[in-house]
C-alpha positions in Angstrom: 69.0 25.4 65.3 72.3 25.1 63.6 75.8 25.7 64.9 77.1 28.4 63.4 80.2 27.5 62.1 78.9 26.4 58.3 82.1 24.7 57.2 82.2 21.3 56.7 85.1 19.1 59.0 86.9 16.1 57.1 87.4 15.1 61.0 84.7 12.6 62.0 83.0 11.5 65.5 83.0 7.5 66.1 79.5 6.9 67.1 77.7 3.5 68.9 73.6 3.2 69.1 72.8 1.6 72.0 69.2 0.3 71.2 67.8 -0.4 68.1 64.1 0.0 68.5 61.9 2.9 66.3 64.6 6.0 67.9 67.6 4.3 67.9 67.0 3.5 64.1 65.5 7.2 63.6 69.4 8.3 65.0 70.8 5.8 62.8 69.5 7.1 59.6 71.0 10.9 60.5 74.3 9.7 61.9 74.6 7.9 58.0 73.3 10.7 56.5 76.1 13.2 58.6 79.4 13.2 57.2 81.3 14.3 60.4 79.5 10.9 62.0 81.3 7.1 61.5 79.1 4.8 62.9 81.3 2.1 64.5 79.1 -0.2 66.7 75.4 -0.8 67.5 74.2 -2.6 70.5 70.8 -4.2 71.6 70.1 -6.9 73.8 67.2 -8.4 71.6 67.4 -7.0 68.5 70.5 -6.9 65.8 71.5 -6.7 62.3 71.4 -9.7 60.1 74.2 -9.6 57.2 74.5 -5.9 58.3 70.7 -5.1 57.8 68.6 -3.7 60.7 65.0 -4.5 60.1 62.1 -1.6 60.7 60.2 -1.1 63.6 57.0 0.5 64.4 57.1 4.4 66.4 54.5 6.5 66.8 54.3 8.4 63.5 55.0 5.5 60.9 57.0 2.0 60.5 60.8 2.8 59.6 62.3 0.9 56.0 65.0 -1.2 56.9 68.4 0.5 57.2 71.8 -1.0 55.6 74.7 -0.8 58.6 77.1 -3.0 56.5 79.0 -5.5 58.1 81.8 -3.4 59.1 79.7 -2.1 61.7 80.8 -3.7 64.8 77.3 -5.9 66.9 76.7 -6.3 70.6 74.5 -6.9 73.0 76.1 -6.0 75.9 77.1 -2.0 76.8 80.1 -2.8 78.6 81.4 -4.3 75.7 80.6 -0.9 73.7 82.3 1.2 76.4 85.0 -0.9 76.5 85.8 0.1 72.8 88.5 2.7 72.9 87.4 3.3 69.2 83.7 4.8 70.2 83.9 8.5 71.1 80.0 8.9 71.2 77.3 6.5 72.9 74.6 7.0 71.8 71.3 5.9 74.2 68.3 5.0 72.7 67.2 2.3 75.5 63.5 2.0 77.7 63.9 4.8 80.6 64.3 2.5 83.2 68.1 1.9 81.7 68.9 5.2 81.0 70.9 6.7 84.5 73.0 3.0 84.8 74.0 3.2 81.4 74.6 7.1 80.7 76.7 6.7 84.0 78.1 3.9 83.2 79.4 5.4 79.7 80.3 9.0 81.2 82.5 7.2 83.4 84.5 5.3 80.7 85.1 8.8 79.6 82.6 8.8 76.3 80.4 11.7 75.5 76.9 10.6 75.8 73.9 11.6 73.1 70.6 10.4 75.8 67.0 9.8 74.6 63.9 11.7 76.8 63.6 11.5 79.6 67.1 11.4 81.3 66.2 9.5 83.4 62.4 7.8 85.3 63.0 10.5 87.8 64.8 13.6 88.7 66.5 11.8 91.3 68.2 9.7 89.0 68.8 11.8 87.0 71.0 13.8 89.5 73.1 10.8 89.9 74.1 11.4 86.0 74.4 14.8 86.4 77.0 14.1 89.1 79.0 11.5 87.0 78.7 14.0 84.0 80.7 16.8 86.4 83.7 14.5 86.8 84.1 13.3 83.2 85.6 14.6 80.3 82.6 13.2 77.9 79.9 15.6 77.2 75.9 14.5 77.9 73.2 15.9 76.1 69.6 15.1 76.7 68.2 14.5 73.2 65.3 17.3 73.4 64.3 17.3 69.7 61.7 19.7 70.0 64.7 22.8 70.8 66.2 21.5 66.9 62.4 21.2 65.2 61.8 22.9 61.9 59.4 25.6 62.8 59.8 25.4 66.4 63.2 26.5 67.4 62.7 29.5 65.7 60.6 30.5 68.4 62.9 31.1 71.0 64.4 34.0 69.3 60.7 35.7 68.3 59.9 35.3 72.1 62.9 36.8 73.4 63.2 39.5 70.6 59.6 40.2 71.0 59.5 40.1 67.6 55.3 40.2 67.5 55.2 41.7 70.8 55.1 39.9 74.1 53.6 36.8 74.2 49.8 36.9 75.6 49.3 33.1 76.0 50.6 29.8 74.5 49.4 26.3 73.8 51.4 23.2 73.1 49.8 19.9 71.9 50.8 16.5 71.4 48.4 13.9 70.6 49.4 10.6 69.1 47.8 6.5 69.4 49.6 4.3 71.7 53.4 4.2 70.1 53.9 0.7 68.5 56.6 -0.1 70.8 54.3 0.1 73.9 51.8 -1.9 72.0 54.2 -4.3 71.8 54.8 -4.7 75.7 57.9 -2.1 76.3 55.4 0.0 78.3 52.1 -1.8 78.3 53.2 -4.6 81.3 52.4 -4.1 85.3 55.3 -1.6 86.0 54.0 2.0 85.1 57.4 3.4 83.1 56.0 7.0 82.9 53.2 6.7 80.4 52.5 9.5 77.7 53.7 12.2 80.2 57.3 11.3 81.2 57.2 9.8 77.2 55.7 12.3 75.2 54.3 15.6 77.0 57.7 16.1 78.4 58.5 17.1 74.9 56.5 20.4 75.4 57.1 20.6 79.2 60.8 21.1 78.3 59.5 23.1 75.7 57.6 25.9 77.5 60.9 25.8 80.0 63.0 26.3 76.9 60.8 29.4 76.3 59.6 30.9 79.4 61.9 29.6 81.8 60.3 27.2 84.9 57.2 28.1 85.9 55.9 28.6 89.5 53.9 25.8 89.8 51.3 23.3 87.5 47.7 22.4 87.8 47.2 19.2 85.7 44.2 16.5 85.2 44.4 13.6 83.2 44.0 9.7 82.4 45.6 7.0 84.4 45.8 3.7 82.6 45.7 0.5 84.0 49.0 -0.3 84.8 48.9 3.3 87.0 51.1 5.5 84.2 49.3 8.9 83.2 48.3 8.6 79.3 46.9 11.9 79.1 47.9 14.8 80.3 46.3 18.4 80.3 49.0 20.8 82.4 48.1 24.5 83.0 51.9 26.3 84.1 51.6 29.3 86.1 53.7 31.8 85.5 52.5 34.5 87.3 51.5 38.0 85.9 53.3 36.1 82.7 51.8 34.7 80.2 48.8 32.0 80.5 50.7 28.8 79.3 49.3 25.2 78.8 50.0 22.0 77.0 47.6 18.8 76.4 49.8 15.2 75.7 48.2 11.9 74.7 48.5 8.3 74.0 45.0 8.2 73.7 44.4 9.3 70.0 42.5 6.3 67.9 45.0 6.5 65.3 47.7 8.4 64.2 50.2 11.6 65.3 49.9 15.2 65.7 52.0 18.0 67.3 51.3 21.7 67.1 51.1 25.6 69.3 49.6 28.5 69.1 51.1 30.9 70.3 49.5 34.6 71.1 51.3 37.1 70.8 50.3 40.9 71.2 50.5 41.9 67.4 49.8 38.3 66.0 49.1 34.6 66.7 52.0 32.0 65.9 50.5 28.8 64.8 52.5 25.7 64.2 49.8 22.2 62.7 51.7 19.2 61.4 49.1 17.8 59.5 49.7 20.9 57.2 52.8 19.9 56.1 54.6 22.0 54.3 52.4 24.8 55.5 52.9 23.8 59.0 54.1 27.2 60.3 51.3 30.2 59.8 51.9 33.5 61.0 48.3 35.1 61.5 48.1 39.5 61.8 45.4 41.2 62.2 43.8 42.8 58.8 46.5 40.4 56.9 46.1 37.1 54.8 48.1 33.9 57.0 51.3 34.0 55.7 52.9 30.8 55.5 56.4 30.4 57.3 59.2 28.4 55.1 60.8 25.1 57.2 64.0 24.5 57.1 64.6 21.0 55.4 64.7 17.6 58.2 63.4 17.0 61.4 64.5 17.9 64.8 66.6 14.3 65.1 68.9 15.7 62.5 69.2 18.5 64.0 70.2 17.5 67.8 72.4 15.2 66.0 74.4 17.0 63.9 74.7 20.0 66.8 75.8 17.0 69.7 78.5 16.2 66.8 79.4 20.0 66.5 79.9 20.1 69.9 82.5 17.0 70.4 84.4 17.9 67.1 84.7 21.3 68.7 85.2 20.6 72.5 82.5 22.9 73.7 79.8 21.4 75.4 76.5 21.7 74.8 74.3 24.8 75.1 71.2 24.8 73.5 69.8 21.9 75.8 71.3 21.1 78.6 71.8 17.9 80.8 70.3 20.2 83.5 67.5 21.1 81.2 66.4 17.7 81.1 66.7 17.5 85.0 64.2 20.4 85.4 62.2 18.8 82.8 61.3 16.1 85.0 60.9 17.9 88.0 57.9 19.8 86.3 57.1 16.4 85.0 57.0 15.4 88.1 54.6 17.7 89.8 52.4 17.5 87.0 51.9 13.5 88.0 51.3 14.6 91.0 49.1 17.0 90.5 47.3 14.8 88.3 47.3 11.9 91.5 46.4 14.4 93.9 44.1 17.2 92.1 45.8 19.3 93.7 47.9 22.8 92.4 51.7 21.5 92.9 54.5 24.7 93.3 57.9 24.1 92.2 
């Protein structure tokens, strides 16, 4: 999804990365690739540029190249020092969860619009509290819910509401990837449990099938609990009613490797989205018809978000197409999925 407004602005948005593991590089590369972005400042507590080069760092889909910052680019490792910069109009969080409802507070309140990674927040409770701070600032938050900007699934929103194939039947969303190299390398593998592949991953399609069908009534979910007690596969049946039958599988489990897809059944044909297809990703399947092969748009979803959250400060209207309440409800179904999955039980919402 797009903003609408085409033109190009000569005005640009001073932006800071706070965190500079896989995502907050991932946001770096499209914040230097968008020329309505300046990136001003980059913060980390561990990890920084040397001579204005960040070095790559393992995600869950491949290992990133080194990216060039130059050494205008302005290094900290402290937030307050980033929100004390009356230079930054953007803050960009790309921190563990745990971090995320101190900081995004913390930075609402010195009055800078605030770009947040999933989840908003550990819990919906948390995330109220940033909610409330984002009410009485003038900074705008956005939860950074890719998924509602990804080539060959944003599109979807408009088929399901036009009906364009009819009403929609029944839907599956999937998500299967190996442990993410930054839990490998302790950020979610220690004694604390930080959310695990449901709070970290499946809440990718949980905000999804909201995006599309609203919130359901309530979840039935079984899955794997790993040994530090966070849920690392996730299989979550939504009920919806006399709607349609909706469900969506998330794991950190997979040997090796990262997939993502739906299939999505609609009353005149079946909608079905495979990465490992690439470019022919996107198939839309009739009956008596050949597949046809849907064209993606160029980029990813990180792009996307990116370059909308940038639209929306330049213009002074806040976001739309996600929410900071969308990713409050997010976790709330999040939430009763875990537990559902603890208690084997049907959880209403």
């Amino acid at each position: 999804m797009k903003p609408k407004n085409n033109q190009r602005s000569t005005r640009k948005v001073n932006v800071a990365v706070v965190g500079l593991g896989f995502m907050g590089v991932t946001h770096l590369r499209a914040y230097l690739q968008e020329p309505s972005a300046r990136v001003v400042a980059v913060c980390d507590s561990v990890r920084l540029p040397i001579n204005g080069v960040l070095a790559g760092v393992a995600g869950n889909i491949k290992k990133s190249d080194d990216i060039h910052l130059g050494k205008q680019v302005k290094v900290s490792r402290q937030l307050k020092e980033v929100l004390a910069d009356p230079e930054v109009a953007l803050v960009d969080l790309c921190t563990p969860t745990p971090l995320h409802a101190e900081q995004a507070i913390a930075a609402l309140k010195a009055s800078k619009h605030v770009l947040c990674e999933k989840p908003l927040a550990r819990t919906s409770a948390a995330a109220r509290k940033i909610l409330k701070a984002a009410k009485n600032s003038p900074g705008f938050l956005m939860p950074a819910m890719c998924m509602r900007f990804w080539p060959g699934w944003g599109w979807l929103k408009q088929v399901v509401s036009d009906r364009t194939y009819g009403k929609v039947v029944a839907a599956q969303f999937r998500r299967l990837s190996e442990m993410p190299g930054w839990s490998k390398q302790g950020t979610y593998t220690g004694a604390t449990d930080l959310g695990g592949a449901l709070f970290d991953l499946h809440i990718h399609d949980t905000d999804f099938v909201q995006f599309l069908f609203g919130p359901p009534k309530s979840v039935f979910s079984s899955g794997v609990i790993g040994a530090n007690g966070s849920i690392d596969h996730v299989i979550t049946q939504y009920n919806y009613g006399q709607g349609p039958a909706v469900y969506a599988e998330g794991s950190w489990l997979r040997a090796q490797g990262f997939n993502m897809g739906y299939t999505i059944l609609c009353e005149r044909a079946t909608l079905d989205f495979d990465l490992s297809r690439g470019a022919a990703a996107l198939q839309v399947i009739e009956s008596g018809r050949s597949p046809r092969v849907m064209k993606l748009e160029e980029g990813d979803g990180y792009g996307e978000e990116i370059r909308y959250m940038l639209s929306c400060v330049l213009s002074g209207q806040p976001p739309a197409v996600v929410t900071a309440r969308d990713g409050m409800t997010a976790l709330e179904i999040c939430e009763a999925e875990e537990k559902s999955v603890r208690s084997g039980r049907v959880v209403k919402l």
